[in-house]
C-alpha positions in Angstrom: 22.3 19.8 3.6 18.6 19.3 3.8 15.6 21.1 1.5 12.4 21.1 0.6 10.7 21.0 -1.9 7.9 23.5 -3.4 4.4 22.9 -2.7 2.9 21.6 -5.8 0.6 24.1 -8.2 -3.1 24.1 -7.0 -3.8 22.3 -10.5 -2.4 19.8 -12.5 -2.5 20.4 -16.1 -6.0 19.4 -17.8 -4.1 17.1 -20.6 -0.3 15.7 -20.2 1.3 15.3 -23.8 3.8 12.9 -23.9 5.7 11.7 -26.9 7.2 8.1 -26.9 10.0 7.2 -29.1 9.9 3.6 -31.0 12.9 1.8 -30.8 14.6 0.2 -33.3 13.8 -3.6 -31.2 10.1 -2.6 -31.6 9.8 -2.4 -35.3 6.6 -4.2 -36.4 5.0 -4.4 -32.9 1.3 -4.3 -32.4 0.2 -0.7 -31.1 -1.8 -2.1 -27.7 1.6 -4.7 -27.1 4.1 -1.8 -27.8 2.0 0.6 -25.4 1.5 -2.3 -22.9 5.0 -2.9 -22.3 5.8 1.3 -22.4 3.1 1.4 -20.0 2.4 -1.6 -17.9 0.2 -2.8 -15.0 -2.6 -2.0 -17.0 -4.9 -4.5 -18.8 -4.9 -4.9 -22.3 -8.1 -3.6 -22.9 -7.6 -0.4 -21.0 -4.9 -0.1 -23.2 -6.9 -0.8 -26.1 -9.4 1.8 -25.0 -6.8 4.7 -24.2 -5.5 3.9 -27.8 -8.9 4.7 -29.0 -9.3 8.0 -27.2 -6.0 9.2 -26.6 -3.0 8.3 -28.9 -2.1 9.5 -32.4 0.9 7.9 -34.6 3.4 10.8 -35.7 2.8 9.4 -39.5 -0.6 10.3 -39.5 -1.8 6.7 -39.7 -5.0 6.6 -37.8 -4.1 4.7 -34.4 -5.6 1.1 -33.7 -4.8 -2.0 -31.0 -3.3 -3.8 -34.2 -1.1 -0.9 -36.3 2.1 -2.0 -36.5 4.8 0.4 -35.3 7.6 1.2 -36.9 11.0 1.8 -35.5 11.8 5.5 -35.2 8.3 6.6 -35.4 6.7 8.5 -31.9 3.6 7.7 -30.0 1.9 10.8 -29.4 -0.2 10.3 -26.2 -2.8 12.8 -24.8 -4.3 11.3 -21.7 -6.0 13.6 -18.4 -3.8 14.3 -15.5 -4.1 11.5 -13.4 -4.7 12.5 -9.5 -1.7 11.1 -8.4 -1.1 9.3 -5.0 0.6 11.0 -2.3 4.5 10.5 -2.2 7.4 12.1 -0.5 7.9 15.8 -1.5 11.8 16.7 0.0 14.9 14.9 -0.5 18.2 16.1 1.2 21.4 17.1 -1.0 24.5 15.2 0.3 26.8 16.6 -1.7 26.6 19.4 -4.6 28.8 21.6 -7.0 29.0 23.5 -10.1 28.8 19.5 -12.3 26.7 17.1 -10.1 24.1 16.9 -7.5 24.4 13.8 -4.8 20.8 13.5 -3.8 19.6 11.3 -1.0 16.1 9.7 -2.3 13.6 9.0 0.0 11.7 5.4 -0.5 8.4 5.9 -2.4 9.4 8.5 -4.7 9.6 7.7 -8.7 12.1 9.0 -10.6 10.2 9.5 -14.1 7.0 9.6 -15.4 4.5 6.8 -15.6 0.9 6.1 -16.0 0.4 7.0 -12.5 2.6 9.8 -11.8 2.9 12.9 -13.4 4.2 15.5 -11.0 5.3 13.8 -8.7 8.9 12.3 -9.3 12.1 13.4 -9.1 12.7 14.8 -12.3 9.7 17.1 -12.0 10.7 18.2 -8.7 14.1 18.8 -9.6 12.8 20.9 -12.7 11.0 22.2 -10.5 13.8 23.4 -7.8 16.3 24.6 -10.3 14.5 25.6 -13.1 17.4 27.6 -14.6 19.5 23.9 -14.9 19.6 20.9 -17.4 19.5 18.5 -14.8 20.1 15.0 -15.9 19.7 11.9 -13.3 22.8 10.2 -14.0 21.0 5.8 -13.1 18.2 4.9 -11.5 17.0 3.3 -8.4 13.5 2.0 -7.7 10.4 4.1 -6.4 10.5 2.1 -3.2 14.7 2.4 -3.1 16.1 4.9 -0.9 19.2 6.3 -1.0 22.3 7.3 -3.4 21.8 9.2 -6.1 23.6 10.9 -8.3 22.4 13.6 -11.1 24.6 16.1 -13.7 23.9 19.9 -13.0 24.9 20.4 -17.2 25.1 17.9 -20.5 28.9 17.7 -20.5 28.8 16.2 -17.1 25.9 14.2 -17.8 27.6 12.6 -21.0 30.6 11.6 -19.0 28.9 9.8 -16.2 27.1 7.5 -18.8 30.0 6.5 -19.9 31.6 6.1 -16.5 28.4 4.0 -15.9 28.5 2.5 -19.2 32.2 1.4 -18.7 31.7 0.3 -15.0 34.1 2.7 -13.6 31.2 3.0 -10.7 31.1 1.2 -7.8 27.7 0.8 -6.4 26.9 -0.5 -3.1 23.1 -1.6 -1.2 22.1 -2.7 1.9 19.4 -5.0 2.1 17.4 -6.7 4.8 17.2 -10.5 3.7 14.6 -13.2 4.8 16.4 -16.3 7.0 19.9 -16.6 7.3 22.3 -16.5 3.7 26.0 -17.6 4.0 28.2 -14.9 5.0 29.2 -14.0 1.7 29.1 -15.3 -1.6 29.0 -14.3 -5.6 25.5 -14.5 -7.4 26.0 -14.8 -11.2 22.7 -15.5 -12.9 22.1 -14.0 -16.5 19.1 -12.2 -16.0 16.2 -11.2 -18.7 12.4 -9.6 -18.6 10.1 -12.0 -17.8 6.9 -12.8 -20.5 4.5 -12.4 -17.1 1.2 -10.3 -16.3 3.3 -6.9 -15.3 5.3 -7.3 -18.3 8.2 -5.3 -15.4 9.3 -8.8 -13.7 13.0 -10.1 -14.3 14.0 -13.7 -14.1 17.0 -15.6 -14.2 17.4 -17.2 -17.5 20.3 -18.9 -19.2 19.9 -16.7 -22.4 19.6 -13.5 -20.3 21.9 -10.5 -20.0 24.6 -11.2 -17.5 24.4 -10.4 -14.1 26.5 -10.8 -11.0 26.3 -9.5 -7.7 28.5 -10.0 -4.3 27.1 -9.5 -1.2 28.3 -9.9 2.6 26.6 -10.3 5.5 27.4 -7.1 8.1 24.6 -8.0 10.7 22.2 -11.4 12.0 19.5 -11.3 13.6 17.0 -14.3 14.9 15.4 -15.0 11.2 16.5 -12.2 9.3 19.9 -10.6 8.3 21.7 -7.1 6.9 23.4 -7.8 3.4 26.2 -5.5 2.1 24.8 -6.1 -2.0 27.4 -4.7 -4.5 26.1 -5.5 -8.2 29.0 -5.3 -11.0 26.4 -5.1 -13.5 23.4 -2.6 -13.8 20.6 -4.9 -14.5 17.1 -3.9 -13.9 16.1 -5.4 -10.3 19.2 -7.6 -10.4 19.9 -7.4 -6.4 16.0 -8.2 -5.9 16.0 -11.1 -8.2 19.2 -12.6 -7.4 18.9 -12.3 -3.2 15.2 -14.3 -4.1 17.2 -16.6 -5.9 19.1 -17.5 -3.5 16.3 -17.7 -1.4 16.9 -14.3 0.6 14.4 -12.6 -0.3 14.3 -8.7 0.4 11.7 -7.7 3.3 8.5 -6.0 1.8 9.7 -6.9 -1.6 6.2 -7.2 -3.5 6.9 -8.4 -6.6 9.7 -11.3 -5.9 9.0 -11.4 -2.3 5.3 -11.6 -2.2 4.8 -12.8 -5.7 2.9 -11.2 -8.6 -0.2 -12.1 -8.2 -0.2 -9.7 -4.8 2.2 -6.8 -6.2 -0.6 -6.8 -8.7 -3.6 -6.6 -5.8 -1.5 -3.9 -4.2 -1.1 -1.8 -7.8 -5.0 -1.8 -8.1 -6.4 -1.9 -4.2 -3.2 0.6 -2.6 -1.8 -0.9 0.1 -4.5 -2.2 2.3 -3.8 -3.4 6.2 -4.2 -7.2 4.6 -1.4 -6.8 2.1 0.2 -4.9 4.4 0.3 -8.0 6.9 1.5 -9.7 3.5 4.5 -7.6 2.7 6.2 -7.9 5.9 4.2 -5.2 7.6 6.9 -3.0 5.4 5.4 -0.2 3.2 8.4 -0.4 1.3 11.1 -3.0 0.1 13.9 -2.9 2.7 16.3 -2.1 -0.3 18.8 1.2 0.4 21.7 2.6 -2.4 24.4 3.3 1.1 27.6 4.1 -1.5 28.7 5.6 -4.2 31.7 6.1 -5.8 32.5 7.6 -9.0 34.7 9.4 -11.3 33.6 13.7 -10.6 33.1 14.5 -14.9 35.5 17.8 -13.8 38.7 16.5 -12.0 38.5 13.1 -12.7 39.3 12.1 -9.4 37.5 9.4 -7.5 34.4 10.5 -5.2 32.9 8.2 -2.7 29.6 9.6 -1.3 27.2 7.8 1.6 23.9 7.6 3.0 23.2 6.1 5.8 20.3 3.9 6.4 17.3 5.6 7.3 14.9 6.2 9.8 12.0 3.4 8.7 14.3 0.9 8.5 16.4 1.5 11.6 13.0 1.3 13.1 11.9 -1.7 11.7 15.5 -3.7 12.3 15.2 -2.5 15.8 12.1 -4.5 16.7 13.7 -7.3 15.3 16.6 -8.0 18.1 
């Protein structure tokens, strides 16, 4: 089932209000260090100048670069609509009923808000779509992911896929195009953790990190590249990028552990130019797709396995590759 999505409004909104939560691991933080790792990819004194202009503290302390932040406490933020870079505005539904929504994400589209995108991700054009619903994106996959996805039509059904997810009762499965040529199968268990780097968003392996495995078979060769079959049995954040790198596998137009972060950070400030294009594999995106998905339905209980198969752009790409 395909559809499209609704042009968006002539106008974005003049001011976007948002309103971010400390958490209880924060308590004591410096304003600009709190905000910078909320934020990211933005330099510390842009951050100290938006805190100047733009943010208030719910306890009616007057917000500076060094108030400390206290754990349950909300940053109010009031910034101007960004213009917003183009991304994909459709998606098709692979499966739906009256408790969840299987979407099929297209690469390139965010799923939440960030400093850059406002109205264009996936939770705004869902709300956007089916205004009369709760809609609740059940995980998440990254902008440049395509693929699976699975969202709760209602709370109920959303509260019983976090715990299916929480639990591990879901089986997630990627296909990624690798760099060179990786045995043809193998476990990767590397505790993983957040990085202290310039993006404050890269994940490393590190013995103290949370831990991390993921299996992965090769399903296709070809003359310096292959098709991995990635199934991670935990949900860590960029855990197939970081441990197919570490293996040294890389993912195809993977920016940030590919390319390295001194060039995802060009390409977050320049746009993708034809020179970092050349850089990234001559791939707008990482060649990173959610294929399957199987999960407990939050109605019957029974197992559901949903799929999507690889698409177009990187059919394409794999084809010149024989």
């Amino acid at each position: 089932m395909s559809t499209s999505a609704p042009p968006p409004p002539d106008e974005a909104p003049a001011i976007i209000s948002l309103r971010i939560p400390v958490p209880r691991e924060c308590e004591g933080w410096r304003l600009d260090h709190f905000l910078k790792r909320r934020i990211g990819r933005l330099s510390r004194t842009r951050i100290q100048a938006i805190i100047e202009t733009q943010v208030a503290l719910s306890d009616g302390r007057r917000a500076r670069p060094s108030s400390a932040v206290r754990a349950g406490d909300v940053v109010l933020l009031n910034r101007p609509a960004p213009v917003e870079p183009e991304v994909p505005r459709r998606f098709d539904v692979i499966y739906e009923d009256a408790d969840v929504l299987v979407i099929d994400k297209p690469a390139g589209l965010p799923m939440h808000t960030t400093a850059k995108f406002w109205r264009n991700t996936l939770t705004a054009l869902l709300r956007e779509r089916y205004p009369k619903e709760p809609m609740e994106v059940a995980h998440r996959i990254d902008r440049e992911t395509s693929g699976v996805l699975l969202v709760a039509r209602h709370r109920r059904a959303a509260s019983w896929l976090k715990r299916a997810f929480a639990r591990r009762a879901v089986g997630k499965c990627y296909l990624a195009l690798v760099k060179g040529q990786p045995p043809d199968g193998g476990v990767i268990d590397q505790p993983l953790r957040l990085l202290d780097s310039p993006t404050h968003v890269m994940m490393g392996a590190a013995p103290d990190g949370l831990p991390a495995l993921t299996r992965f078979l090769v399903v296709r060769r070809f003359a310096q590249h292959a098709l991995v079959e990635a199934t991670p049995e935990t949900g860590r954040q960029h855990q197939i990028r970081v441990h197919l790198a570490g293996i040294g596998h890389p993912i195809v137009g993977d920016k940030l552990y590919g390319a390295g972060e001194r060039l995802f950070m060009r390409a977050c400030d320049e746009g993708l130019t034809p020179e970092l294009l050349a850089l990234f594999d001559s791939l707008p995106r990482h060649a990173l797709h959610a294929h399957r998905l199987t999960f407990p339905h939050p109605t019957t209980r029974a197992p559901m396995t949903v799929e999507s198969p690889l698409p177009a752009d990187l059919v394409a790409y794999m084809r010149d590759l024989d």
